[in-house]
Backbone as JSON Lines, residues from 0, in Angstrom:
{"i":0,"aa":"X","n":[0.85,-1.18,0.0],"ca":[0.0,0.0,0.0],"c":[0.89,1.24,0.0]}
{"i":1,"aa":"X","n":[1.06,2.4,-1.24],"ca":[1.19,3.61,-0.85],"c":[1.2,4.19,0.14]}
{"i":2,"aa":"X","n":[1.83,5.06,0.7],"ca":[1.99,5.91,2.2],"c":[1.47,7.3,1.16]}
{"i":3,"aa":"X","n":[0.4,7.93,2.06],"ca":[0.19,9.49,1.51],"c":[1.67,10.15,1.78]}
{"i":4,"aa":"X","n":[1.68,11.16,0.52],"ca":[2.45,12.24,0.95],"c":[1.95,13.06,2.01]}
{"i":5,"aa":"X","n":[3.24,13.56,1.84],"ca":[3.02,14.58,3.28],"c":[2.51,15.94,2.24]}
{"i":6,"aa":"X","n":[3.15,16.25,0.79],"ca":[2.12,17.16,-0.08],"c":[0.58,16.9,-0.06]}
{"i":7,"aa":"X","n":[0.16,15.81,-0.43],"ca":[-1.28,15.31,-0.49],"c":[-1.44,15.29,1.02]}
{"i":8,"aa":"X","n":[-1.33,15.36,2.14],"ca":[-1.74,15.17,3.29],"c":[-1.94,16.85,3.29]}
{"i":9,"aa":"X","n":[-1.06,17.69,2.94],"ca":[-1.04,19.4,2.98],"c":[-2.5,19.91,2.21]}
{"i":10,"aa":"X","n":[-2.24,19.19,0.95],"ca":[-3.5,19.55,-0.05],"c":[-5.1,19.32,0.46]}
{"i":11,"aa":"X","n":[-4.87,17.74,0.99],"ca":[-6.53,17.59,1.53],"c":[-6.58,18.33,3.25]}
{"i":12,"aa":"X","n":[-6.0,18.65,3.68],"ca":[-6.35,19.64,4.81],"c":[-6.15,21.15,4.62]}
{"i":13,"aa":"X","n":[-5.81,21.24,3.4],"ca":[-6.53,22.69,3.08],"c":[-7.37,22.66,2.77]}
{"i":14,"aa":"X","n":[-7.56,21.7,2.18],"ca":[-8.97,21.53,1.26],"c":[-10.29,21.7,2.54]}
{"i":15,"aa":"X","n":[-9.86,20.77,3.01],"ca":[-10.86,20.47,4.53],"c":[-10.74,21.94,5.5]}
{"i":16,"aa":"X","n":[-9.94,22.5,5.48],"ca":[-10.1,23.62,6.24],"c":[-11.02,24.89,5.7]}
{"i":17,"aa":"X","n":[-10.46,24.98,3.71],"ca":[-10.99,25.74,3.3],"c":[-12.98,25.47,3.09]}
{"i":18,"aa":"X","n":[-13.26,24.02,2.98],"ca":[-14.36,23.87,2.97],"c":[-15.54,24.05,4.36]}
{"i":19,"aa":"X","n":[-14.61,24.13,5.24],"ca":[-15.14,24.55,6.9],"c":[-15.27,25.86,6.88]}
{"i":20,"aa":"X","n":[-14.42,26.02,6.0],"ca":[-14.38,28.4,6.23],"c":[-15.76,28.05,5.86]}
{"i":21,"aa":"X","n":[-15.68,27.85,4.3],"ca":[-16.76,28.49,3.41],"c":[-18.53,28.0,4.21]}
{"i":22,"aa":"X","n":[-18.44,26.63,4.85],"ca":[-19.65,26.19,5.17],"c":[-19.92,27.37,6.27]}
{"i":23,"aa":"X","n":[-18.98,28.1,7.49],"ca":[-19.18,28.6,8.21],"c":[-19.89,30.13,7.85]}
{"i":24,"aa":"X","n":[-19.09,30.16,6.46],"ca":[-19.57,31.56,6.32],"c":[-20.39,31.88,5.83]}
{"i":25,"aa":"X","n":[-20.89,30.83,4.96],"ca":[-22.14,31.0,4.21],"c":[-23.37,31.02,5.27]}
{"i":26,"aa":"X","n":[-22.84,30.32,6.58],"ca":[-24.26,30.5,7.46],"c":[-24.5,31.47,8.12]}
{"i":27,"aa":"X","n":[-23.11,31.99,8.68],"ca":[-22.7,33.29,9.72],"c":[-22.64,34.62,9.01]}
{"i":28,"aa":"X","n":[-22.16,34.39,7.77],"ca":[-21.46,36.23,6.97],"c":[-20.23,35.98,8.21]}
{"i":29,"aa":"X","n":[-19.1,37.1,7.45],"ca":[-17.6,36.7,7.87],"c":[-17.53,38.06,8.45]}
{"i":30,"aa":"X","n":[-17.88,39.43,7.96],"ca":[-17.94,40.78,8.18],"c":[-17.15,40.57,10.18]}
{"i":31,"aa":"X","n":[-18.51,40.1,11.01],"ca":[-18.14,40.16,12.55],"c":[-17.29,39.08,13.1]}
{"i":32,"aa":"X","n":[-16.28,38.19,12.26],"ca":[-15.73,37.26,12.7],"c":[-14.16,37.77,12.87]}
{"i":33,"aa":"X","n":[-13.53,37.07,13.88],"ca":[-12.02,37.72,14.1],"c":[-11.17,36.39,13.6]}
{"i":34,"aa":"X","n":[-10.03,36.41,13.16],"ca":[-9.25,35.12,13.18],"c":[-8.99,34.5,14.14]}
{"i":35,"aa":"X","n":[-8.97,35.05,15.46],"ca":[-8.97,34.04,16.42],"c":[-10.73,33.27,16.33]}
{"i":36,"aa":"X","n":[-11.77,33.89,16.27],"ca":[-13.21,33.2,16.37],"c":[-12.95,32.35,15.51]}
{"i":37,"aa":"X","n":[-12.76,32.59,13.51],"ca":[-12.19,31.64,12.98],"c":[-11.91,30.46,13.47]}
{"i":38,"aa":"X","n":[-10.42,30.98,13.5],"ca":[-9.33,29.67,14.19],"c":[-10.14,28.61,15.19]}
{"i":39,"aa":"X","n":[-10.73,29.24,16.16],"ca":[-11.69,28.42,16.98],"c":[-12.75,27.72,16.97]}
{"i":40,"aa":"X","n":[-13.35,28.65,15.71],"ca":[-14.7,27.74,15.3],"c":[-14.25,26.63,14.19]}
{"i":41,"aa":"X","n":[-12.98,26.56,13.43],"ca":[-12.16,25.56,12.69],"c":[-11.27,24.53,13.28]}
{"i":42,"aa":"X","n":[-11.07,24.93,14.66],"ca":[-10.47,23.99,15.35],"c":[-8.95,23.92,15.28]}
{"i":43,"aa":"X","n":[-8.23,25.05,15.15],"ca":[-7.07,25.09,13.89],"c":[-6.5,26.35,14.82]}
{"i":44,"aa":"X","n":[-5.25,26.4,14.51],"ca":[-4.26,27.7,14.92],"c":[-4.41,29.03,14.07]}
{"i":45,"aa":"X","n":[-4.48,29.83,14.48],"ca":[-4.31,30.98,13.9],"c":[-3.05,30.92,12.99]}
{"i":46,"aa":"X","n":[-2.08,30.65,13.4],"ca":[-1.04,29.8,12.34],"c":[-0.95,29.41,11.03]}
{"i":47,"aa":"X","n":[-1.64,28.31,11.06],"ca":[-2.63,27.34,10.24],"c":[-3.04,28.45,9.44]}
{"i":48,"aa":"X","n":[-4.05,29.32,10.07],"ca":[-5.02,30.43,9.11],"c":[-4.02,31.06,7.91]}
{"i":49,"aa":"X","n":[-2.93,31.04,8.89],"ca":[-2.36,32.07,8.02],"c":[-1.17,31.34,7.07]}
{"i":50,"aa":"X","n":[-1.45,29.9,6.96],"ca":[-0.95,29.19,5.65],"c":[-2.09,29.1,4.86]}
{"i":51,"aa":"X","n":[-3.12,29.6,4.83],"ca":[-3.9,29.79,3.97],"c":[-4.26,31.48,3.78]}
{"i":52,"aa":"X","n":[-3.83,32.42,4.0],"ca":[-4.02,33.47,3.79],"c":[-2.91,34.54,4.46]}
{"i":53,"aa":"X","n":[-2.52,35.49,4.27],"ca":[-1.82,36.45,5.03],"c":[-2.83,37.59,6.02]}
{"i":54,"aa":"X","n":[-3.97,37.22,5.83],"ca":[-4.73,38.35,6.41],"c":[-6.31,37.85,6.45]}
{"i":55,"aa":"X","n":[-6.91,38.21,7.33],"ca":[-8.68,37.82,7.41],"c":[-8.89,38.53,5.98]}
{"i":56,"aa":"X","n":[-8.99,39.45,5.61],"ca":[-9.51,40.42,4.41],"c":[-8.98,38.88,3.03]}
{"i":57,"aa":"X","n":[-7.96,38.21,3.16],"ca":[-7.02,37.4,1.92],"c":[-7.69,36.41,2.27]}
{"i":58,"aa":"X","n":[-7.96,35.79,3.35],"ca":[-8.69,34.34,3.79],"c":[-10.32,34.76,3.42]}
{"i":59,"aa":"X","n":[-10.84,35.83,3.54],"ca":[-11.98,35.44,2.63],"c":[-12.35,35.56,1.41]}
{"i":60,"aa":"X","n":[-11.39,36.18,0.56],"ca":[-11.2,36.52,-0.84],"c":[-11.04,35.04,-0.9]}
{"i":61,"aa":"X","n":[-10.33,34.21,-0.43],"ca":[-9.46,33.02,-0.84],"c":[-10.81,31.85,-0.61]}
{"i":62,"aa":"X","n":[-11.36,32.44,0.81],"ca":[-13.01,31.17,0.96],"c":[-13.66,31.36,-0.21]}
{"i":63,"aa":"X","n":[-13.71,32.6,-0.78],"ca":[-14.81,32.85,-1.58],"c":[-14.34,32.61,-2.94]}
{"i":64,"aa":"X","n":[-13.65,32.54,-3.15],"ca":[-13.03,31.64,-4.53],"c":[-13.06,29.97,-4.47]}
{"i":65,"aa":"X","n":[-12.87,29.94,-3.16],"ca":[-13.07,27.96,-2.88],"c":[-14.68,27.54,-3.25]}
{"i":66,"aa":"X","n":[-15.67,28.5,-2.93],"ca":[-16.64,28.53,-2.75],"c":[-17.09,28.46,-4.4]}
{"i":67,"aa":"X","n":[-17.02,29.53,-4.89],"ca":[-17.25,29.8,-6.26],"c":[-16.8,28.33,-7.28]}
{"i":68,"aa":"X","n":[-15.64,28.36,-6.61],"ca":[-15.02,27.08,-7.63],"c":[-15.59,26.3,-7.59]}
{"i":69,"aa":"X","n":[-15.82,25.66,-6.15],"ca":[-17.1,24.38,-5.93],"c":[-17.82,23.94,-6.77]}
{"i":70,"aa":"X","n":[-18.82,25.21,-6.33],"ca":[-20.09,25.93,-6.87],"c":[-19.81,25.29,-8.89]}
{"i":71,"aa":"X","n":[-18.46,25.88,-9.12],"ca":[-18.72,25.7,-10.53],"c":[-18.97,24.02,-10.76]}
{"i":72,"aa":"X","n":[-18.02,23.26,-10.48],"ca":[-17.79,22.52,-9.97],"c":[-18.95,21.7,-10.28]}
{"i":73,"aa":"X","n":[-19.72,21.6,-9.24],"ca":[-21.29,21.09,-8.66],"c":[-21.9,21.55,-9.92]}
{"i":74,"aa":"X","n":[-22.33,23.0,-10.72],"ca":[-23.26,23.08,-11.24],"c":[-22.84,22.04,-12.49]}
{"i":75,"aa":"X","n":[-21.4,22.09,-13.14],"ca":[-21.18,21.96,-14.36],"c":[-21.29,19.96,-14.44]}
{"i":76,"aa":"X","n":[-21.55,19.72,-13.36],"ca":[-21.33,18.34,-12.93],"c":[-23.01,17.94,-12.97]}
{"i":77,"aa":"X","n":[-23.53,18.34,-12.83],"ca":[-24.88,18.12,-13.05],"c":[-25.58,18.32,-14.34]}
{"i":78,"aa":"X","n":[-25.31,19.59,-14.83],"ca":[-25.57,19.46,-16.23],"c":[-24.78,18.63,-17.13]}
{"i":79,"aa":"X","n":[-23.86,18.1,-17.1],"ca":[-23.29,17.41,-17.91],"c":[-23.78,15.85,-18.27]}
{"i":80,"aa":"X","n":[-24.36,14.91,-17.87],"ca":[-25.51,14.22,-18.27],"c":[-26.84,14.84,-19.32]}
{"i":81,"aa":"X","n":[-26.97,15.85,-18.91],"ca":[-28.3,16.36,-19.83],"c":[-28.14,16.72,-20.95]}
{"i":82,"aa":"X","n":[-29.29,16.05,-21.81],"ca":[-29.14,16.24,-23.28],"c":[-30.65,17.76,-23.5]}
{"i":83,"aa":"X","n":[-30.6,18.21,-24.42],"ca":[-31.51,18.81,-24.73],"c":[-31.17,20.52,-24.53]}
{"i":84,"aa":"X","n":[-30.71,21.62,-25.06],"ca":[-30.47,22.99,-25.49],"c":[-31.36,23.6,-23.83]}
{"i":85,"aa":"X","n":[-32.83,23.71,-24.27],"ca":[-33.5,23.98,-22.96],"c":[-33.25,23.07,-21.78]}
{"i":86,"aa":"X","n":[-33.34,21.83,-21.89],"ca":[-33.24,21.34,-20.1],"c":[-31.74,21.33,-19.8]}
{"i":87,"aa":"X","n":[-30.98,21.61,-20.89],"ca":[-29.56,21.84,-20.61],"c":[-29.5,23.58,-19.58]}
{"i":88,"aa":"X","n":[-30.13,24.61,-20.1],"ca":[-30.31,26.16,-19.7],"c":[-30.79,25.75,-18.82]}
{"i":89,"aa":"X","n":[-31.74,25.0,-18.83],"ca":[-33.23,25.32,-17.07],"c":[-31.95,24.38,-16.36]}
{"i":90,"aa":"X","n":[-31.53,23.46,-16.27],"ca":[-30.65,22.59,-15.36],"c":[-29.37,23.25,-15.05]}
{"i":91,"aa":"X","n":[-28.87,23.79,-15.89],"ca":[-27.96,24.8,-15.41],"c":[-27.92,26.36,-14.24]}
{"i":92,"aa":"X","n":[-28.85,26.82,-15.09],"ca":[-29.94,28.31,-13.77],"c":[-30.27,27.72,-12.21]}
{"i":93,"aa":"X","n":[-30.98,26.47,-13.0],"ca":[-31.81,25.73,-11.21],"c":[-30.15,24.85,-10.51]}
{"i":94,"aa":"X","n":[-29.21,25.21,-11.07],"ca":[-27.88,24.52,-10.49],"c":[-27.15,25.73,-9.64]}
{"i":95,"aa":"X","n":[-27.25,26.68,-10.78],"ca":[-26.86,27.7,-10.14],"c":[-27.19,28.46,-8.85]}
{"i":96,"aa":"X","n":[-28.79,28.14,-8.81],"ca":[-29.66,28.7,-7.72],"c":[-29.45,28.05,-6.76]}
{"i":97,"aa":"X","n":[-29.73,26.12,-6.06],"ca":[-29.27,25.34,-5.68],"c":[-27.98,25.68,-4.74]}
{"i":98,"aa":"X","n":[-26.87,26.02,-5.76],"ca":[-25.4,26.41,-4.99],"c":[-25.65,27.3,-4.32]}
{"i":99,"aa":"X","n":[-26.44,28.75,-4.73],"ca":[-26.02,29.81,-4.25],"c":[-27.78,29.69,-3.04]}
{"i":100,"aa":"X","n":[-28.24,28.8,-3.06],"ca":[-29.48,29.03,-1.92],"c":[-28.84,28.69,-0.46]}
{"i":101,"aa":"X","n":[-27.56,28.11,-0.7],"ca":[-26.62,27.67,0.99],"c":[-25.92,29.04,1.55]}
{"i":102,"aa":"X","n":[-26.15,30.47,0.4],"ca":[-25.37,31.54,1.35],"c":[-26.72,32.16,2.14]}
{"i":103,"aa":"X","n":[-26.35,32.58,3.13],"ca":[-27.3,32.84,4.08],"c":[-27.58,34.17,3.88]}
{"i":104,"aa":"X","n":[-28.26,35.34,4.5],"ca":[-28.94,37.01,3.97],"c":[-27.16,37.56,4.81]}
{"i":105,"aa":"X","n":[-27.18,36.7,5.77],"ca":[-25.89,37.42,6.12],"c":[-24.31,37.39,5.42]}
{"i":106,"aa":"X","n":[-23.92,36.42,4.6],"ca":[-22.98,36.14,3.74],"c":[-23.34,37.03,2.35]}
{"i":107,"aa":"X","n":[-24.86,36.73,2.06],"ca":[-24.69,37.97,0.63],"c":[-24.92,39.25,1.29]}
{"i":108,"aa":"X","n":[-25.06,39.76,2.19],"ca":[-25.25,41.17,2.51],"c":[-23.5,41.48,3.09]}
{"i":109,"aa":"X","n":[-22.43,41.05,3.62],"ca":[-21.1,40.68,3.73],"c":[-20.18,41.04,2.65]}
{"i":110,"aa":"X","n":[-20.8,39.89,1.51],"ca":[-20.26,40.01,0.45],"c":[-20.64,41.19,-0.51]}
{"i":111,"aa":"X","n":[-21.48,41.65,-0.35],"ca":[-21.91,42.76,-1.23],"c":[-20.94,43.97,-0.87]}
{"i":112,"aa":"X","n":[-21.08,44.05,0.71],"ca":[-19.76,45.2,1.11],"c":[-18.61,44.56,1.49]}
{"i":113,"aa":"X","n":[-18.09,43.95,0.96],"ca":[-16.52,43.88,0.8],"c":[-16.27,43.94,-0.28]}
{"i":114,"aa":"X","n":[-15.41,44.49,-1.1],"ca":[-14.86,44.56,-2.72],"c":[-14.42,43.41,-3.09]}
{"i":115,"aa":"X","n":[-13.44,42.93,-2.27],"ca":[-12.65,41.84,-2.95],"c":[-13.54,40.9,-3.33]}
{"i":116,"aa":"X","n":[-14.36,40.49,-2.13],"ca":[-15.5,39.32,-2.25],"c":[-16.32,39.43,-3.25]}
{"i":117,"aa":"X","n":[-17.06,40.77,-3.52],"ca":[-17.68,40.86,-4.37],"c":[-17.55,40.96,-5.6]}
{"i":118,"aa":"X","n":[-15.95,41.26,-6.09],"ca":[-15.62,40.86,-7.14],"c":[-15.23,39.3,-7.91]}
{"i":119,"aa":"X","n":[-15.58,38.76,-6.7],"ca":[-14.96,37.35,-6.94],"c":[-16.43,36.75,-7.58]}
{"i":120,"aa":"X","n":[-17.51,37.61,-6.68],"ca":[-18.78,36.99,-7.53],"c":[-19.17,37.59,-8.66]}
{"i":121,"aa":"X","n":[-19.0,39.22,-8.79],"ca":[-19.54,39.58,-9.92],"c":[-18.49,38.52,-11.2]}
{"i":122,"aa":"X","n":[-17.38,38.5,-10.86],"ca":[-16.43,37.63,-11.87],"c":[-16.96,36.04,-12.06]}
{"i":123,"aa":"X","n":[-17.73,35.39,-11.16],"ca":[-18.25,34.49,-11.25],"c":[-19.66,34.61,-12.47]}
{"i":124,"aa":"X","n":[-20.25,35.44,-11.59],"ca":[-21.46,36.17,-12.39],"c":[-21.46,36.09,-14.13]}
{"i":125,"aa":"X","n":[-20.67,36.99,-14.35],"ca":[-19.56,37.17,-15.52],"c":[-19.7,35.56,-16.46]}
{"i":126,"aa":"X","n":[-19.02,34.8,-15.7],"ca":[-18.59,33.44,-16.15],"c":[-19.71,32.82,-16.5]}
{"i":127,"aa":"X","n":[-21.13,33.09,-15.35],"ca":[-21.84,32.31,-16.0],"c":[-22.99,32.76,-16.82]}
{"i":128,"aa":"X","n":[-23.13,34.01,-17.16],"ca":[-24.03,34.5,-18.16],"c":[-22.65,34.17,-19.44]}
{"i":129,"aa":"X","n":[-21.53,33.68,-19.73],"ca":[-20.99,33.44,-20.44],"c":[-21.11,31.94,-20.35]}
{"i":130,"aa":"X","n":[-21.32,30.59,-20.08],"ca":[-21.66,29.78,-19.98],"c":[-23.33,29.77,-20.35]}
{"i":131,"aa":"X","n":[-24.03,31.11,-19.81],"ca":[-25.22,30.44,-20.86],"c":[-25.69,30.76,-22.17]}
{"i":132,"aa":"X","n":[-24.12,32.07,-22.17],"ca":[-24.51,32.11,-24.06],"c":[-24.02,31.03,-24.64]}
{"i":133,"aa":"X","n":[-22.9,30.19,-24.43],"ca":[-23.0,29.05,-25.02],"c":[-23.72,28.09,-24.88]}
{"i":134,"aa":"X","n":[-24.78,28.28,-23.85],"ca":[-25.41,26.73,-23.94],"c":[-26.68,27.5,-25.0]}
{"i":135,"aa":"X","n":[-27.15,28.93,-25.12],"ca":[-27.84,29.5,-25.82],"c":[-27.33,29.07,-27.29]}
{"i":136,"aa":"X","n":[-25.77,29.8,-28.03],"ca":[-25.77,29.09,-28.94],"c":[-25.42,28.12,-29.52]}
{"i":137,"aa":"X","n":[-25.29,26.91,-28.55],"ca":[-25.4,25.23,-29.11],"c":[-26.84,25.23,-29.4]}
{"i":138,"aa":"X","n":[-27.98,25.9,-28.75],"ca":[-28.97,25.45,-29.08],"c":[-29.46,26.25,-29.98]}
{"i":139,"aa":"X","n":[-29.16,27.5,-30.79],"ca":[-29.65,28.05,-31.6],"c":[-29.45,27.35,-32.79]}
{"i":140,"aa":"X","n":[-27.72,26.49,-32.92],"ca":[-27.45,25.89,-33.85],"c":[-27.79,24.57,-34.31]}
{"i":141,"aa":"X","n":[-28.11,23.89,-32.91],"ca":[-28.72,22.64,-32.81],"c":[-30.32,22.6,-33.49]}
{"i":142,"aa":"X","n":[-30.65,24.04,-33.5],"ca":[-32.47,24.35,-34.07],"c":[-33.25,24.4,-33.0]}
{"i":143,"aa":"X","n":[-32.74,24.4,-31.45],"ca":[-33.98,24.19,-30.71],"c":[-34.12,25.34,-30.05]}
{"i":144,"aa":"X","n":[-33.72,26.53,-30.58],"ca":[-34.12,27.68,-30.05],"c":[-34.19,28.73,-31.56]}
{"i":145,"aa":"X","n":[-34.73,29.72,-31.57],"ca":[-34.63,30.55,-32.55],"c":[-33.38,31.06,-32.45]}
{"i":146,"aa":"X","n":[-33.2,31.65,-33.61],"ca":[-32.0,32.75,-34.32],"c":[-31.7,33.86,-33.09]}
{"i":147,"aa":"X","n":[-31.54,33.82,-32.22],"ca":[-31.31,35.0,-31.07],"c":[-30.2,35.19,-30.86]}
{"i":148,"aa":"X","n":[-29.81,37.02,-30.51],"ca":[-28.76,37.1,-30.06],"c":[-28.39,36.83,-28.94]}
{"i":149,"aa":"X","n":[-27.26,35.52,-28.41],"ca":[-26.99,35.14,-27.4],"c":[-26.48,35.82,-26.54]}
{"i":150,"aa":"X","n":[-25.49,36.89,-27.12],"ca":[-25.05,37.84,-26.11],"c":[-25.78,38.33,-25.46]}
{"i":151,"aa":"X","n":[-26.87,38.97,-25.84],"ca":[-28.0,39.73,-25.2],"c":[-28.83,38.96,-24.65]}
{"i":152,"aa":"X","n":[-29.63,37.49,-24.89],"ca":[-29.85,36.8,-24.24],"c":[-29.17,36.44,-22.82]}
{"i":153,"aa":"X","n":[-27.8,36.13,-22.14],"ca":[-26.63,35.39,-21.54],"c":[-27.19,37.33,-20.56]}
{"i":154,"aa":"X","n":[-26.75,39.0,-21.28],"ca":[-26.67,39.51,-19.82],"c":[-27.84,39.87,-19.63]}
{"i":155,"aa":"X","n":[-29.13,39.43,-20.37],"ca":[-30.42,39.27,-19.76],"c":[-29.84,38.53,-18.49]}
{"i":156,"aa":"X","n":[-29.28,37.59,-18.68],"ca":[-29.51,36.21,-17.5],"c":[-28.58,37.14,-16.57]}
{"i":157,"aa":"X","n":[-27.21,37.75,-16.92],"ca":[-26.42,38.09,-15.94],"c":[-27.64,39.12,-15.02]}
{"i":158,"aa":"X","n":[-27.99,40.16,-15.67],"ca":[-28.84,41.31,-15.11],"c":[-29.55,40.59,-13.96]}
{"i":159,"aa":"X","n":[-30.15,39.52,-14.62],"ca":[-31.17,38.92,-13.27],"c":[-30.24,38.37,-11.87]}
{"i":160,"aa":"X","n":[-29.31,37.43,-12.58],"ca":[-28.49,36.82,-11.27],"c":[-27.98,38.42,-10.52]}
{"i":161,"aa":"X","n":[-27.51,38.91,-10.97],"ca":[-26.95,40.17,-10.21],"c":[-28.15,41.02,-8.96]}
{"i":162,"aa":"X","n":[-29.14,40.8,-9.7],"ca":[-30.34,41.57,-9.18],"c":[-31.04,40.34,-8.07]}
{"i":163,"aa":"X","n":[-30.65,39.13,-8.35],"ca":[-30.97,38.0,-7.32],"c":[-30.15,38.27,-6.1]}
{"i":164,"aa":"X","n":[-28.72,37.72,-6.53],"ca":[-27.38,38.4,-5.84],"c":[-28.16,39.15,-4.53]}
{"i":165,"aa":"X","n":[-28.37,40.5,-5.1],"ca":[-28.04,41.53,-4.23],"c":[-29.92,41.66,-3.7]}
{"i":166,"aa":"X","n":[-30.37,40.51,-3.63],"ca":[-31.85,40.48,-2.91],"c":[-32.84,40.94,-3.54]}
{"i":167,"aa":"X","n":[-32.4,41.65,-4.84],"ca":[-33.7,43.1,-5.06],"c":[-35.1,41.83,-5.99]}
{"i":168,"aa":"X","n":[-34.71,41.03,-6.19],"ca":[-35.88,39.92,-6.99],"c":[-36.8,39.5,-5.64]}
{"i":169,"aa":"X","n":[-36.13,38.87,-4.47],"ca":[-36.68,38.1,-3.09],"c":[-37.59,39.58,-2.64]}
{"i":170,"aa":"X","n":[-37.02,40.6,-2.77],"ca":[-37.64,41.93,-1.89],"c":[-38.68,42.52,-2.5]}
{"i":171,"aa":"X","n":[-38.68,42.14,-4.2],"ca":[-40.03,42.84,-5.15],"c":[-41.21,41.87,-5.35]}
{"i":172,"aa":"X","n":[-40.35,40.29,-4.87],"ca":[-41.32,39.62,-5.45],"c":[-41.51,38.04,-4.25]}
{"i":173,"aa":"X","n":[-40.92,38.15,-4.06],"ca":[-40.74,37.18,-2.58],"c":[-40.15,35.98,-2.98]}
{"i":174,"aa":"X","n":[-39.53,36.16,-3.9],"ca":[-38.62,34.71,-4.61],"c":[-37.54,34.64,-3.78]}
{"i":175,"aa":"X","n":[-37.61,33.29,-3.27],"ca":[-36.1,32.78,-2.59],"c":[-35.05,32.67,-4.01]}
{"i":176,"aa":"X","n":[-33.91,32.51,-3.82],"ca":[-32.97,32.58,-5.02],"c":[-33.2,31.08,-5.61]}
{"i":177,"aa":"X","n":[-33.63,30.08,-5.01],"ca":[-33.79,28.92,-5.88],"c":[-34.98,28.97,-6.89]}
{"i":178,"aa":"X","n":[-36.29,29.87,-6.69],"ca":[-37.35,29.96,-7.25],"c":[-37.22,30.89,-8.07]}
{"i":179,"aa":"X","n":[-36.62,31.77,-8.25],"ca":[-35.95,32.87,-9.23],"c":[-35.11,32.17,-9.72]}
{"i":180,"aa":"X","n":[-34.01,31.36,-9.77],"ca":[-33.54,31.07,-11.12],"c":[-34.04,30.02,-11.53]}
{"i":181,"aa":"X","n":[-35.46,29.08,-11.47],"ca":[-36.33,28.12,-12.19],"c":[-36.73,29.48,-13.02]}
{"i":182,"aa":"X","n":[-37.88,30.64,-12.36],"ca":[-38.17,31.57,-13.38],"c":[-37.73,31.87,-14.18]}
{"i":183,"aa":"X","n":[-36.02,32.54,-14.01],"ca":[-35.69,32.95,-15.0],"c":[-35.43,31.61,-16.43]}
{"i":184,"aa":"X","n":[-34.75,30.77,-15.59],"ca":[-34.44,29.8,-16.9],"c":[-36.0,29.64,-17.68]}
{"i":185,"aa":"X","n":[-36.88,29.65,-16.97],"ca":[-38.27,29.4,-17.83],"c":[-38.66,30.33,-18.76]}
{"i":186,"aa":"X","n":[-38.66,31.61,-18.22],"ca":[-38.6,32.48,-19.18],"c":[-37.79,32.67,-19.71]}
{"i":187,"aa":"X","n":[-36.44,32.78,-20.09],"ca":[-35.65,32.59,-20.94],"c":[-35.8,31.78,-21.94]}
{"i":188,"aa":"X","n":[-35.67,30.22,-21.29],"ca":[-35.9,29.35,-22.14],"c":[-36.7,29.37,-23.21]}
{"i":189,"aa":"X","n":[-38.5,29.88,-22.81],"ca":[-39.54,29.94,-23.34],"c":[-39.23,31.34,-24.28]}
{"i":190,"aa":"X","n":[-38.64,32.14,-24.18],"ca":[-38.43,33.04,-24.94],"c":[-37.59,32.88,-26.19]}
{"i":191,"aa":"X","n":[-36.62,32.22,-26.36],"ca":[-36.09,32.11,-27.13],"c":[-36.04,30.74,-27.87]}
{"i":192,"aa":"X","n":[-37.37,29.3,-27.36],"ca":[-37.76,28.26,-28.04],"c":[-38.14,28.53,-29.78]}
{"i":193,"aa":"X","n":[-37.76,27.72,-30.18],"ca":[-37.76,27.9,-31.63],"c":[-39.46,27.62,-31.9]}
């Protein structure tokens, strides 16, 4: 039997540490947390923290990229079985929603005022209204959607996630973020069916 490295022993307890940040923060928001609370609620040295970051402000830029990545991760892993232009879009949106229904009002209200963080999502954001102009035009080409411009289709979708994001869909209309992105993929979808 193989003996783990002591690299691979380094790798999966970051891994495991960084996935404890992110579960913590998505329930708590990070804004009122100190690195010692951290460190304590991770079980871990302040030490430790700081082989994963040089600073609380770098350790959550750094959760929130673990997070995001996941996230991609998970969604792109689910759609990838599915055949079909539309249940490919609706399975992708309702993947997206799914991931992002585990951050709590206090993690997106957190993340909204911190820059770094929030650039890590609008850059996510970004990625995936660009992920659904391509799943837009495989299916324009495939025939199962009309002739549409995908670009403009994809920051339709960004406009909405952004406007989910930052609550203003849940506050006009009482959609939790998982029920807003079934909508949107529906209307989308249905909008641009051939």
């Amino acid at each position: 039997m193989e003996q783990p490295t002591r690299t691979g022993f380094a790798t999966r307890r970051r891994t495991q540490l960084f996935d404890a940040l992110v579960d913590l923060i998505l329930v708590e928001g990070f804004a009122h947390l100190t690195l010692d609370e951290i460190a304590n609620r991770l079980r871990c040295s302040k030490s430790t923290l700081y082989t994963l970051a040089g600073s609380k402000e770098q350790l959550v830029r750094a959760a929130t990229v673990h997070f995001f990545r996941r996230a991609t991760d998970d969604v792109e892993s689910h759609i990838e079985p599915i055949t079909g232009a539309r249940e490919r879009i609706t399975a992708y949106l309702s993947a997206v929603g799914t991931a992002l229904s585990a951050a709590s009002d206090q993690f997106m209200t957190d993340l909204d005022a911190f820059p770094p963080a929030r650039e890590v999502y609008e850059r996510n954001t970004q990625f995936a209204a660009g992920r659904v102009q391509e799943l837009i035009t495989e299916g324009v080409a495939g025939g199962d959607f009309r002739d549409v411009h995908a670009a403009f289709a994809a920051d339709l979708a960004a406009t909405m996630m952004v406007r989910i994001q930052q609550r203003g869909v849940r506050d006009s209309t009482g959609l939790d973020d998982a029920h807003a992105y079934a909508e949107l993929a529906a209307i989308l979808t249905g909008g641009i069916s051939a």
